[in-house]
C-alpha positions in Angstrom: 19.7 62.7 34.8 21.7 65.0 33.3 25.8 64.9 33.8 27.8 68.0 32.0 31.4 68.0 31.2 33.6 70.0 29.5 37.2 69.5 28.5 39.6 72.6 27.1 42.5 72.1 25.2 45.5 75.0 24.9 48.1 75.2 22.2 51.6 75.3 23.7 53.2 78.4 24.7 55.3 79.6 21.9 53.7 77.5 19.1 52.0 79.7 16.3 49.3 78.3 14.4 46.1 80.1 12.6 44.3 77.4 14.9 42.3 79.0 18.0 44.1 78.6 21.0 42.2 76.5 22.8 39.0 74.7 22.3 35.8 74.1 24.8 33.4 70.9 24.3 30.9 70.7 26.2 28.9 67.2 26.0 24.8 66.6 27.9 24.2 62.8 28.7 20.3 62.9 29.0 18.0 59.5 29.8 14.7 59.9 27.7 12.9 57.5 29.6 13.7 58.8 33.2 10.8 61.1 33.5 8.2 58.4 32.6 10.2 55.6 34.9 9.4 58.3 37.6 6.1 58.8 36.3 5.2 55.1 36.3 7.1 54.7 40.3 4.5 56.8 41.5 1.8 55.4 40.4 2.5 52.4 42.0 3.5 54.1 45.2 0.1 55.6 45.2 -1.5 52.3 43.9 0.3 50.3 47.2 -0.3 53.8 49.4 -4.0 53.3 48.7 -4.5 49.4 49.3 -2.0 49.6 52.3 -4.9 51.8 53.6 -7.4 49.8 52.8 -5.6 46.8 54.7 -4.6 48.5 57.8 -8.5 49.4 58.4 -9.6 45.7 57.7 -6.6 44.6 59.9 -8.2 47.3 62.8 -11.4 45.4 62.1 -9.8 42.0 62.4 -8.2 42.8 65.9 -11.2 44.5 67.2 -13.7 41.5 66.1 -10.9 39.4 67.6 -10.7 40.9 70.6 -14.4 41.4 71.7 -14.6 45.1 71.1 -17.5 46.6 71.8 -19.6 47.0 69.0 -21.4 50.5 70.4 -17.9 52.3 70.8 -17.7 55.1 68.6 -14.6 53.9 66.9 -15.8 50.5 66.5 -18.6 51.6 65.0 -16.3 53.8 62.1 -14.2 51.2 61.5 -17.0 48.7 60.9 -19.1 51.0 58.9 -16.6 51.9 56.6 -14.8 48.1 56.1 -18.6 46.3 55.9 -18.4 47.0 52.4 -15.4 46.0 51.9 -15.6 42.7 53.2 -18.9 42.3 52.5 -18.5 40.0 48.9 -16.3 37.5 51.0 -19.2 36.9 54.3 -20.3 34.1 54.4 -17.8 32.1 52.4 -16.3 30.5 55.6 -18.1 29.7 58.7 -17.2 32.4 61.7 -15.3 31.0 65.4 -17.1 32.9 68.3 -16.1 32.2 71.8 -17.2 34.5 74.6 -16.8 38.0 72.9 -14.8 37.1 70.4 -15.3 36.7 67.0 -12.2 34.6 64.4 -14.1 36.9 61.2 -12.7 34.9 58.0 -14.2 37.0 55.8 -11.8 40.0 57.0 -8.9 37.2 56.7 -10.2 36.6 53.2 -10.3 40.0 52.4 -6.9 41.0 53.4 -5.7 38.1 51.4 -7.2 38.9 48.3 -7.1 42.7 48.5 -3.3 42.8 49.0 -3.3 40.0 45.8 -5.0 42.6 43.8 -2.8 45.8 44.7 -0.2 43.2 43.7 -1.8 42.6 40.2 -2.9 46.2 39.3 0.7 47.7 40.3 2.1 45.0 37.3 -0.5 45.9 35.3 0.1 49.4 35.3 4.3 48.6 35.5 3.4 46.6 32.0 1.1 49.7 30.5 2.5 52.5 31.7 6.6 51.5 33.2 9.7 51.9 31.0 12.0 49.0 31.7 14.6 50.4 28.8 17.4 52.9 29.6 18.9 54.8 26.6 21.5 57.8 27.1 20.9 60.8 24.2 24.6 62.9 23.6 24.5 66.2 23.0 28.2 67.7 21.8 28.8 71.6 21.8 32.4 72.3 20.8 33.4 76.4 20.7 36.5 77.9 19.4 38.1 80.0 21.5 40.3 82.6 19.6 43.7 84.2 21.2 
């Protein structure tokens, strides 16, 4: 963020002096560590951009399990295919509620639980490695004589 300003001073009318008559300043306020503050933001936009992804399909998968989809619909079959990895390291670790159709999956529960647990963990990571928690302001003073 960069603020200018500039102040000129003039002699008074009538006084005479071997001074310039008036003088410009010109002072640059700079933050060093803005551009890697930014830098670090959007990683962890694109850190939470890519697990909120990865949630809203297992949460599609949750509803249509729930629900009784049918498993031969071509979108059931997408979003199943592409979550079964994804939930495939937490199957089996709870027993699964069927009841006419539908299907309470845990495992999906699981894995919304622990995916969202580690966006959570590698966005303060990266905040720790990578993010500037200090702010610093760097002057910069130009001052010009302006002769009469």
């Amino acid at each position: 963020m960069n603020e200018r300003s500039t102040a000129v001073s003039a002699m008074p009318s009538g006084a005479v002096s071997a001074a310039p008559a008036a003088e410009q300043v010109e002072s640059t306020i700079a933050d060093p560590y803005a551009t890697r503050r930014e830098n670090a933001f959007k990683w962890q936009q694109g850190i939470y951009l890519l697990f909120g992804f990865i949630e809203v399909i297992l949460a599609i998968r949750f509803v249509l399990r729930l629900f009784g989809a049918n498993a031969q619909a071509g979108f059931a079959q997408l979003v199943y295919s592409v979550t079964a990895p994804l939930v495939a390291p937490f199957q089996g670790l709870f027993g699964t509620v069927q009841s006419e159709g539908s299907v309470l999956e845990s495992a999906t529960v699981v894995a919304l639980i622990v995916y969202a647990l580690v966006a959570w963990l590698i966005v303060k990571l990266a905040s720790l490695a990578f993010g500037e928690t200090r702010s610093a302001t760097a002057t910069t003073t130009r001052s010009t004589m302006i002769g009469r």
